[in-house]
C-alpha positions in Angstrom: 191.8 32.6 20.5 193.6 31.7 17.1 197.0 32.9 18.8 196.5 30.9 21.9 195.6 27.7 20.7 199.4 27.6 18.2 201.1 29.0 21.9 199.6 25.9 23.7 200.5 23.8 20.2 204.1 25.2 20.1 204.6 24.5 24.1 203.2 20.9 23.3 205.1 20.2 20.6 208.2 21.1 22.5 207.2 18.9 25.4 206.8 15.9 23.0 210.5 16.6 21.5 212.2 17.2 24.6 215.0 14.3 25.2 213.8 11.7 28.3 216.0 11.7 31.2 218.5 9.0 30.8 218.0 5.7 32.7 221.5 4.6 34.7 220.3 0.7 34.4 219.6 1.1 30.9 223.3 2.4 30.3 224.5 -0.3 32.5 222.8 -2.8 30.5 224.1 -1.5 27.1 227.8 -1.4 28.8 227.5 -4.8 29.9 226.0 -6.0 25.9 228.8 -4.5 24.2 231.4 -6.2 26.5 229.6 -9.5 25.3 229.0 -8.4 21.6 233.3 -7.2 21.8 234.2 -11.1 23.4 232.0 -12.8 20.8 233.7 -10.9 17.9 237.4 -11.9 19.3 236.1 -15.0 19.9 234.8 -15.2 16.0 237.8 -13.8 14.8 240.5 -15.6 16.6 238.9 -19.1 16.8 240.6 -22.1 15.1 238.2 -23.6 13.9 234.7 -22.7 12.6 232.5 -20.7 14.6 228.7 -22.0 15.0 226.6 -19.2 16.1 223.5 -21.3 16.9 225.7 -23.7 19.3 227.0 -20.1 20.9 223.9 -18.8 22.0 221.6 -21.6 22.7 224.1 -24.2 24.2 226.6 -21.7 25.9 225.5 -17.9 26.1 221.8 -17.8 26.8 221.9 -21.4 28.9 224.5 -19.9 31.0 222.9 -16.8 31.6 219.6 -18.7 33.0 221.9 -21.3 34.9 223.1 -18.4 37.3 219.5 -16.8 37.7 217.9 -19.7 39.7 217.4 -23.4 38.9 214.3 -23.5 37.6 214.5 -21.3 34.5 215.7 -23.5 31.5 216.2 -22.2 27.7 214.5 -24.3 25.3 216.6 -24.5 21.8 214.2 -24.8 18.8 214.7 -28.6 18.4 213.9 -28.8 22.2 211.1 -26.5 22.0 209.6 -28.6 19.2 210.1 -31.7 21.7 207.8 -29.8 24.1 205.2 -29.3 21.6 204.9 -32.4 21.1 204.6 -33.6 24.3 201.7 -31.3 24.9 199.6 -33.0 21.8 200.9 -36.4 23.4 202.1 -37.1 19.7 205.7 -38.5 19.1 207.7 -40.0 16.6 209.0 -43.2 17.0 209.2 -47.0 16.9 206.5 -47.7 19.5 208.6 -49.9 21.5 209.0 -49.9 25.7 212.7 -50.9 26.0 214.7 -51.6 29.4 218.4 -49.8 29.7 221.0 -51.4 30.9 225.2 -50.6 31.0 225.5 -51.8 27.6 222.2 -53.5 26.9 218.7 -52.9 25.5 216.2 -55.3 26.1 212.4 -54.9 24.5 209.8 -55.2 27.2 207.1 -54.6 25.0 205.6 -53.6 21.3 202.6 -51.2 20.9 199.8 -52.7 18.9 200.3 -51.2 15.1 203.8 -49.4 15.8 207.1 -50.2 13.8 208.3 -52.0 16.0 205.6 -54.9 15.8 205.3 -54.6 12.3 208.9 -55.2 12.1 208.5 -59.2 14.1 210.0 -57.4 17.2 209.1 -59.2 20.6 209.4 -59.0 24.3 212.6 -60.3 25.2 214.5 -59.4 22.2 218.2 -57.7 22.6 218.9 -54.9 20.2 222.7 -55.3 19.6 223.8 -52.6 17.6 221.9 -49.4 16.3 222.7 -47.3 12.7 226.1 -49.8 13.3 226.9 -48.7 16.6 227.7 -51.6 19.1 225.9 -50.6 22.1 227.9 -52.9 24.4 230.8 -50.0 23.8 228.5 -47.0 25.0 227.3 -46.3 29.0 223.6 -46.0 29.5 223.4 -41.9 28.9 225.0 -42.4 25.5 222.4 -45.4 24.6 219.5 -43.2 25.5 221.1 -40.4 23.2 221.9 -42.8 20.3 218.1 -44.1 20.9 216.4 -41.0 21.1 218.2 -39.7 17.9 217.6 -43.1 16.2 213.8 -42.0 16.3 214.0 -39.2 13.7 215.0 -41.4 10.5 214.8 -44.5 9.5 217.2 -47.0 12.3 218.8 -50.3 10.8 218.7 -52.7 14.0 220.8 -55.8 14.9 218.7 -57.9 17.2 219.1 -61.0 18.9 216.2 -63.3 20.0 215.7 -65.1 23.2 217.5 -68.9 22.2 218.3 -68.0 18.9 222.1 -67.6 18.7 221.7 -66.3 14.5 221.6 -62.5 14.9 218.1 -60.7 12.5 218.8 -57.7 11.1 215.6 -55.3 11.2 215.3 -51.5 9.6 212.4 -49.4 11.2 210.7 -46.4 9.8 209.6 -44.2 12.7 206.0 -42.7 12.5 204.0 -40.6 14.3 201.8 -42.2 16.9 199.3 -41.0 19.5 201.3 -41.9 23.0 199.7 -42.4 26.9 201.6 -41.0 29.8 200.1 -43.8 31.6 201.5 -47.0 30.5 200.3 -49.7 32.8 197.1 -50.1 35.0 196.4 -53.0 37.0 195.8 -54.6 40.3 199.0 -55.7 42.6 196.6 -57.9 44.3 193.0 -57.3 45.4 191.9 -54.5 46.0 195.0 -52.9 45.3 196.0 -51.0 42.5 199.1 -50.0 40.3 199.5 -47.1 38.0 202.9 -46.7 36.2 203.4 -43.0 34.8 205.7 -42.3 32.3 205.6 -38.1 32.5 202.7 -35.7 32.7 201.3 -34.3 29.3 197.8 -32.9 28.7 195.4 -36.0 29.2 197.0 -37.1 32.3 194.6 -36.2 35.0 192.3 -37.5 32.7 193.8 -40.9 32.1 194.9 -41.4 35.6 190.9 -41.1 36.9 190.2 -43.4 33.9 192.8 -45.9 35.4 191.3 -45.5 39.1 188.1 -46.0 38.0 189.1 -49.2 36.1 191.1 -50.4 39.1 187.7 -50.0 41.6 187.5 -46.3 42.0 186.1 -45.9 45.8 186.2 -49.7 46.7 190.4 -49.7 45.9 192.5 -49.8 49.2 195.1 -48.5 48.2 197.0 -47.8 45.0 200.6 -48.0 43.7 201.4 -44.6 42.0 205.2 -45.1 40.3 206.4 -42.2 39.0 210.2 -43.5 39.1 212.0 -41.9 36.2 209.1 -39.7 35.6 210.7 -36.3 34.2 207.8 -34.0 34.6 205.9 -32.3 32.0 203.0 -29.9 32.2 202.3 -28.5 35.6 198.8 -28.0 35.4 198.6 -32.2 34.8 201.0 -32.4 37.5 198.4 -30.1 39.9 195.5 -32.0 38.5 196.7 -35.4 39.0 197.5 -34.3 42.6 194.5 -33.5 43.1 193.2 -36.6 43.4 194.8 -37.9 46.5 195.7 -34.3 48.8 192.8 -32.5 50.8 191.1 -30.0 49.1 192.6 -26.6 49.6 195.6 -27.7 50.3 198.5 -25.5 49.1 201.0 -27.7 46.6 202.6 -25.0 44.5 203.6 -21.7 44.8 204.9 -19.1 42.2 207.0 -15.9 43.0 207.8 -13.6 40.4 207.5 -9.9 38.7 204.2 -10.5 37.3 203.2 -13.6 39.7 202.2 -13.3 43.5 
C-alpha cells in the first residue's frame, strides 16, 4: 500500500512539473510587446529633447491603441480619472460662476449663492477680460475653455469689466470645493409648460430631474422642455434613469456587446 501511494505521488508530481503546451497567441503577443518596448527605447535614446514617459503612454501609446479598437473605449489619464470621480460625488472645484463663451469673450450669466465668485462682487453681465494675464480676446473659444478649466485648480487673478463702467476691476478668486447640480434651471416657458436645462448626468440626476417635474406640475404639465444642448454625458445609469421617465416601459434604449456582457 506504502509503495503505491509514493508511485501515484511520483506520477503526480511529474504531471504537476510537466511544461504547458505553448500558446501561439501568447507568443504573438510577446513578439508584438517587444517590437513596441525596441521603438520606445530608440525613440528614448535618439530623441532631441527630453523624453516624458507619462505623456508616451497615456497621451500617445495607450490612447492610440483604444482609438483603433472602436469608438467608444476611452483611456482615462489619472488627472482625468480624478475628474470622473468627482463628477460621480457631484463635487467640484471652482469659482461657482455660469459663464457664456464666446470667440474671444466671456460673459457671467450668473453667481451661485456662497461661491467665489459672489464673494468676490462678481455679477450677471460682467466681461472677464483677461485670466492669470492672458488676454482672452487673443484665444478661440476651445483655448478659453482650456485656460478656464485650468484656472479652476489655483487661485485665478481676473480682469473684469462691468456693464457701463469703462474703469477695468481687478478680482483674484480662490476656488473651493462646492456641492454642484446637473440640473441648473427649472421653470415654466409658459403655463403649463415646463423647462429643464441639464448640464451632464452625474449620480442625483434622475433624482433631481423628478424633483424638477414635480415642481413644474408633475401630471398636470403639458409638455416639457428637456435641453440637454452641450450636455457631455456622464454616468449611464443616470442617463437610463432619467430616460425613464418619458419612454414606455420595457422599451429597449441601450444595449451592451462584449466578452463578459450579452
Amino acid at each position: 500500500m506504502t509503495r503505491l501511494l509514493t508511485v501515484l505521488f511520483a506520477c503526480a508530481s511529474l504531471a504537476f512539473a510537466a511544461e504547458p503546451p505553448k500558446d501561439s497567441s501568447t507568443d504573438d503577443d510577446a513578439r508584438l510587446m517587444k517590437k513596441f518596448i525596441d521603438a520606445y527605447r530608440i525613440v528614448q535614446q535618439n530623441s532631441a529633447d527630453p523624453f516624458d514617459l507619462d505623456q508616451a503612454f497615456y497621451q500617445g501609446a495607450v490612447p492610440g491603441l483604444l482609438h483603433h479598437l472602436d469608438p467608444h473605449s476611452v483611456f482615462f489619464a489619472p488627472s482625468q480619472f480624478d475628474q470622473l470621480k468627482q463628477m460621480e460625488t457631484s463635487t467640484r472645484k471652482g469659482f461657482g460662476t455660469v459663464v457664456s463663451v464666446l470667440p474671444g469673450r466671456v460673459v457671467v450669466l450668473q453667481t451661485l449663492p456662497n461661491t467665489p465668485s459672489e464673494k468676490a462682487g462678481m455679477s450677471p453681465g460682467d466681461e472677464i477680460l483677461a485670466v492669470n494675464n492672458y488676454r482672452l480676446d487673443r484665444l478661440d473659444p476651445d483655448q478659453i475653455v482650456e485656460l478656464l478649466s485650468e484656472s479652476k485648480q489655483k487661485p485665478a487673478d481676473l480682469v473684469v469689466r462691468r456693464p457701463g463702467n469703462a474703469r477695468l476691476v481687478e478680482l483674484t478668486l480662490v476656488p473651493a470645493e462646492m456641492q454642484t447640480s446637473s440640473v441648473e434651471r427649472v421653470f415654466q416657458l409658459q403655463p403649463g409648460i415646463g423647462y429643464i436645462r441639464v448640464a451632464d448626468f452625474e449620480q442625483k440626476t434622475g433624482q433631481q430631474i423628478r424633483d424638477g417635474i414635480e415642481k413644474l406640475g408633475g401630471r398636470n404639465l403639458k409638455g416639457l422642455v428637456l435641453d440637454l444642448r452641450n450636455n457631455p454625458g456622464g454616468l449611464v445609469g443616470a442617463a437610463l434613469e432619467t430616460a425613464s421617465f418619458f419612454l414606455k416601459p420595457g422599451q429597449v434604449i441601450l444595449s451592451a456587446k462584449g466578452r463578459n456582457v450579452g
